[in-house]
N, C-alpha and C positions, 0 to 999 in steps of 0.2 A: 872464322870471323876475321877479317882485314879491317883495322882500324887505321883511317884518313880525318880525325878530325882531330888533331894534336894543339890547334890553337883554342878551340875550347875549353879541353881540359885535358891533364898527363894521368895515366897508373903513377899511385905513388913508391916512389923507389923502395926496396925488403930497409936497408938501411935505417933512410928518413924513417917508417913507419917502424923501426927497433928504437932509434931514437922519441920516436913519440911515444910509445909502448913505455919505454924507461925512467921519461921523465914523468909520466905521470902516475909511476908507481913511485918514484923517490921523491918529485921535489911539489907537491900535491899541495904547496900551500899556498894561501893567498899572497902575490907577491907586494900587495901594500899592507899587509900585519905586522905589528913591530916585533913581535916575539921573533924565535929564532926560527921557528919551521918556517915562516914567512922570508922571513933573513937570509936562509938557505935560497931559497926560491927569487928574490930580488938579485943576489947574485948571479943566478944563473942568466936570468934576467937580460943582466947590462952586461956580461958576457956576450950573449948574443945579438947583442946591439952592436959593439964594439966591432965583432966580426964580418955583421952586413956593413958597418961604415967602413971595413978594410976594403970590402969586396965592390964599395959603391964610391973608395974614394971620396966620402964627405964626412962630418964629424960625429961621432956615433951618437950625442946628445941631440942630435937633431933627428935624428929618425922615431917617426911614433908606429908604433905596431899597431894593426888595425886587421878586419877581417875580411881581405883582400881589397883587390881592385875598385869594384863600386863604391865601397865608403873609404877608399881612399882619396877617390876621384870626386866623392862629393864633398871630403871635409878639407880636402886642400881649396878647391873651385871655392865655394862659400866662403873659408875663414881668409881667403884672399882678399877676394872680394869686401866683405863686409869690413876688414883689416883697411881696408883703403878706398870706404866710401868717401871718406871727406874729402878725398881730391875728385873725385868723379863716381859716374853711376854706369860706366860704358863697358860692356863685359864683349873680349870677340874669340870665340871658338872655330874650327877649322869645322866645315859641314859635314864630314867624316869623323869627328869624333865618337869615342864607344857613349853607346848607348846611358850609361850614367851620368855624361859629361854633358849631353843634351836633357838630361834627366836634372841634374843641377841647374844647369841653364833657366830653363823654363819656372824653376823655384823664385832663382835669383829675380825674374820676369815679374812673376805676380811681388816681388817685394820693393817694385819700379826700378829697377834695373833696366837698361836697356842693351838688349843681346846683337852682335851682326856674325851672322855665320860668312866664311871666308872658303867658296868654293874652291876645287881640284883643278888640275890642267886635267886632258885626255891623258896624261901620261899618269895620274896617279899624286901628282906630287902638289902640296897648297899652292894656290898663285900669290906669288907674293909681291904682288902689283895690287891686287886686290887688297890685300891686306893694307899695305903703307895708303892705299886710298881709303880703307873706312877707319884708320887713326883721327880722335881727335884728340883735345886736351882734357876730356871726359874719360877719355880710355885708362883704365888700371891696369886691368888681366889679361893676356891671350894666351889661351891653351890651343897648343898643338900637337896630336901624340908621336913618341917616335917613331915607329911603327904601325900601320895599318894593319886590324887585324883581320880585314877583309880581301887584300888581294896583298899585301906584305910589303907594299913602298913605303921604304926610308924617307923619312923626313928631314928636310935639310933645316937641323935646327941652328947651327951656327950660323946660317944666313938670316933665319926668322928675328936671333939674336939682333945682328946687327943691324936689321929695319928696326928693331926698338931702343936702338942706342941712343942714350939722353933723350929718352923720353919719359923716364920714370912708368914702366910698364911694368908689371910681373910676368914672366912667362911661366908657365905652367907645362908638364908635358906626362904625358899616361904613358908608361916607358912597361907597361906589363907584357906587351908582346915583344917587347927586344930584350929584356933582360933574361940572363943566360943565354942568349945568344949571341950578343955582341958585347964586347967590352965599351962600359959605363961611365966609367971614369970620367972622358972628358964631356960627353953630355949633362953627365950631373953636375959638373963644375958651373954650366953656363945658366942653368934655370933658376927658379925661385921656389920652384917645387915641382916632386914628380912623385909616383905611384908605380908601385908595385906588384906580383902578388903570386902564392907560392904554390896553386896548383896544376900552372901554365909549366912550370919548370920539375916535376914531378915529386913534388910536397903536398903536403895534405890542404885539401877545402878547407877555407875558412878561416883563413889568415893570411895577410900582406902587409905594405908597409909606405908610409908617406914619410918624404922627407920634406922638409920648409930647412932652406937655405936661415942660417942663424945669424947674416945682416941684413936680411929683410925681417921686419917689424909686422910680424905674422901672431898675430892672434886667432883663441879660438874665438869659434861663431856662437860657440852654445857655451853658456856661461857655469860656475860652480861643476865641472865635473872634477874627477879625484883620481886618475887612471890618466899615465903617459902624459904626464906633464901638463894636465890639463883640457888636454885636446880629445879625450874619449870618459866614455863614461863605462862598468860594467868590469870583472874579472878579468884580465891580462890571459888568454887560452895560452898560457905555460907552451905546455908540450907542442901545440903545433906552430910555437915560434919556434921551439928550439926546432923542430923536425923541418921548419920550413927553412931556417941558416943552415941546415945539414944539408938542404937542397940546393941552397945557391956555392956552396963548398962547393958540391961535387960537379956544376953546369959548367959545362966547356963549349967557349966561344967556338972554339977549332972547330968543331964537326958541320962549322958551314960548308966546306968542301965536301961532304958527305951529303948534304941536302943538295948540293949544286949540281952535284953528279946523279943525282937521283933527280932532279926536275928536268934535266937536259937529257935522259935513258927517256921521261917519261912524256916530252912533248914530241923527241923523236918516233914513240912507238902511235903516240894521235896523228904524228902528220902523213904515216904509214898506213894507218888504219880510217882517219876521217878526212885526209888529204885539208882541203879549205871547208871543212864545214864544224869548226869550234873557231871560239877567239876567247883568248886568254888575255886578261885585264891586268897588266904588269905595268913597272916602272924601268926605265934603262938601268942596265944591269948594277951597277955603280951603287944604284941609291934601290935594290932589290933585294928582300931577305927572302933565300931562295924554299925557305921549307913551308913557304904561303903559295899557294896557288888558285888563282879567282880567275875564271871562264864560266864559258855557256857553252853547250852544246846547239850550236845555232837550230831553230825550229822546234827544242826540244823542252817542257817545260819542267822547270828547277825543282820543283816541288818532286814531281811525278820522276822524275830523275833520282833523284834522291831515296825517295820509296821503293823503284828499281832498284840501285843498287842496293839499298838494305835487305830485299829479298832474296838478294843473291849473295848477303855477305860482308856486303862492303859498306862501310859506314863513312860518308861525308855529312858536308851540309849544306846548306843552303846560304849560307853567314853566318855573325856572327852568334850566339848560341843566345846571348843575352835580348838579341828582338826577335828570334825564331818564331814562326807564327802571326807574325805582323804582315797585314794585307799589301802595306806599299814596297816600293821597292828597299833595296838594303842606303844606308845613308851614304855608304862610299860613293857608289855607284851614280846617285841623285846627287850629290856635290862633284859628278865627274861628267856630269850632261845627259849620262845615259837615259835612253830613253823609258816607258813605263815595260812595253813590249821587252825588249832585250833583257830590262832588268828584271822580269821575273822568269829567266831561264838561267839568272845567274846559281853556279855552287862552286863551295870549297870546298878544296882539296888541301889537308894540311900535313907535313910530315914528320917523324919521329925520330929519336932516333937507333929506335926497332925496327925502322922499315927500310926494308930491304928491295933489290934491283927487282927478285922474283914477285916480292909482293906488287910491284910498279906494275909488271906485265900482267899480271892477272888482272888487276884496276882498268886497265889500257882495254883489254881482250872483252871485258864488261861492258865497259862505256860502246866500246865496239857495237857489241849484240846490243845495249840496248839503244841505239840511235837506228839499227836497223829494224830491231822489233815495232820504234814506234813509226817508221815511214810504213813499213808492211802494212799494221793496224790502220 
């Protein structure tokens, strides 16, 4: 078996999963009990809080641990929002947002909010002409993530930044496909909030992490909870915080030259093999995170591609994992113009960093046979 789908989800590292193992044999207490088993456990706690705000570059009192991505992305989007209805009710998301963030959106919708989604260029990147045109004086929030988890274009947030300069905006941004990948530091410095989450970077399901910038006047949405400062409700998962800081310790920026060289073996061996009959869905190199890869095999449909290759071994996707199964096309792709046709022959291809030059060529050699299987048929 060859595994190609690294942005939906990582094997968790022997490490992290000793560390989860450990702490949940020693520090097994409630970490808001006052006794000391709980005492033990609150320490360890803000220990690892301390350490993600090293790693994240912002104040480790502002970080809330949360059970990854999607209720991070809903409880930042909401407690923004509703934190700053009284200046306005104008919410604007990038159309390519992950699934949770449109999943928020539409919450926010039925509670009269009013949402404008902010399409893509062809190149992958938000237009942000589009944006500075649907600003009004109703606007609060724009979430934009930094990363695309469907074809892997960088978002240019220090720009999105400075179209909201003095305008009393929050930006918001789902930073779960680039963290561990890129260094954080200065995009976290610039938001009002961003999301997390520790199975993308090979830590255990089921835990992540929102920060709310601590001079923006961030409240939660949902009121009387007891857990992380107010902002969750429900048992603090101990061990797979700790297992999941043991995973952002260990993520190395650096091995993007390793996926660069592995995306550039691996469009060489397609243009060998299918000459002009794929198109790959990229961003100029610059603003490209190279271990994302979004194409179609032209003619050839994404789904049934996909099934192909798992027959033979190989596991992609079709997007991302979170609307897999969903009849219309992927949301990138429809915020990028594409059309209904193209966009259901779109899959990903996403890479690790277990994957290796030989595994590339066998992928390549596959896709090969089956683009030829399906003209023959």
């Amino acid at each position: 078996m060859l595994y190609f789908d690294y942005a939906a989800t990582t094997p968790v590292d022997p490490e992290c999963l000793h560390v989860y193992t450990k702490v949940s044999e020693e520090y097994w207490g409630n970490t808001s009990s006052l006794h000391d088993t709980g005492g033990k456990a609150q320490l360890l706690l803000e220990s690892c809080r301390n350490k993600l705000g090293g790693v994240l570059g912002v104040p480790p009192r502002a970080i809330i641990f949360t059970s990854g991505g999607t209720e991070g992305n809903h409880l930042a989007l909401l407690s923004l929002a509703f934190s700053y209805q009284k200046k306005g009710k104008h919410i604007i998301i990038s159309g390519a947002e992950h699934s949770s963030l449109h999943s928020a959106a539409a919450f926010l919708e039925k509670s009269g909010f009013t949402i404008t989604k902010i399409p893509y260029t062809p190149e992958g990147i938000i237009d942000l002409e589009a944006l500075e045109r649907a600003m009004t004086n109703q606007t609060t929030v724009v979430s934009v993530c930094h990363v695309n988890g469907e074809i892997g274009s960088l978002q240019p947030l220090l720009k999105v930044k400075k179209v909201l300069k003095g305008k009393d905006i929050l930006l918001h941004s789902d930073m779960v496909q680039s963290f561990g990948k890129l260094d954080l530091q200065e995009a976290a410095s610039i938001v009002d909030s961003l999301t997390i989450s520790s199975h993308k970077i090979h830590g255990p399901k089921g835990v992540g992490a929102v920060y709310f910038h601590p001079q923006s006047d961030i409240r939660p949405y949902m009121p009387h909870q007891t857990h992380e400062h107010g902002f969750r409700g429900g048992t603090v998962n101990l061990p797979g915080v700790a297992a999941f800081v043991s995973a952002a310790l260990k993520a190395k920026p650096s091995e993007n030259q390793h996926y660069t060289e592995l995306r550039n073996h691996f469009f060489k061996l397609l243009n060998n093999s299918l000459g002009g009959h794929y198109t790959a869905y990229s961003a100029p190199v610059p603003n490209q995170l190279p271990h994302i890869i979004g194409m179609r095999i032209n003619g050839v449909e994404g789904q049934w591609l996909m099934l192909e290759c798992n027959r033979k071994g190989i596991h992609i996707s079709t997007g991302s994992a979170c609307q897999t199964g969903k009849q219309s096309i992927s949301k990138t792709l429809e915020a990028m113009g594409i059309g209904e046709r193209e966009g259901k022959e779109f899959v990903r291809i996403s890479l690790g960093r277990d994957t290796t030059h030989e595994h590339i060529e066998e992928l390549a050699e596959v896709l090969s046979h089956i683009r030829q299987e399906a003209y023959i048929s």
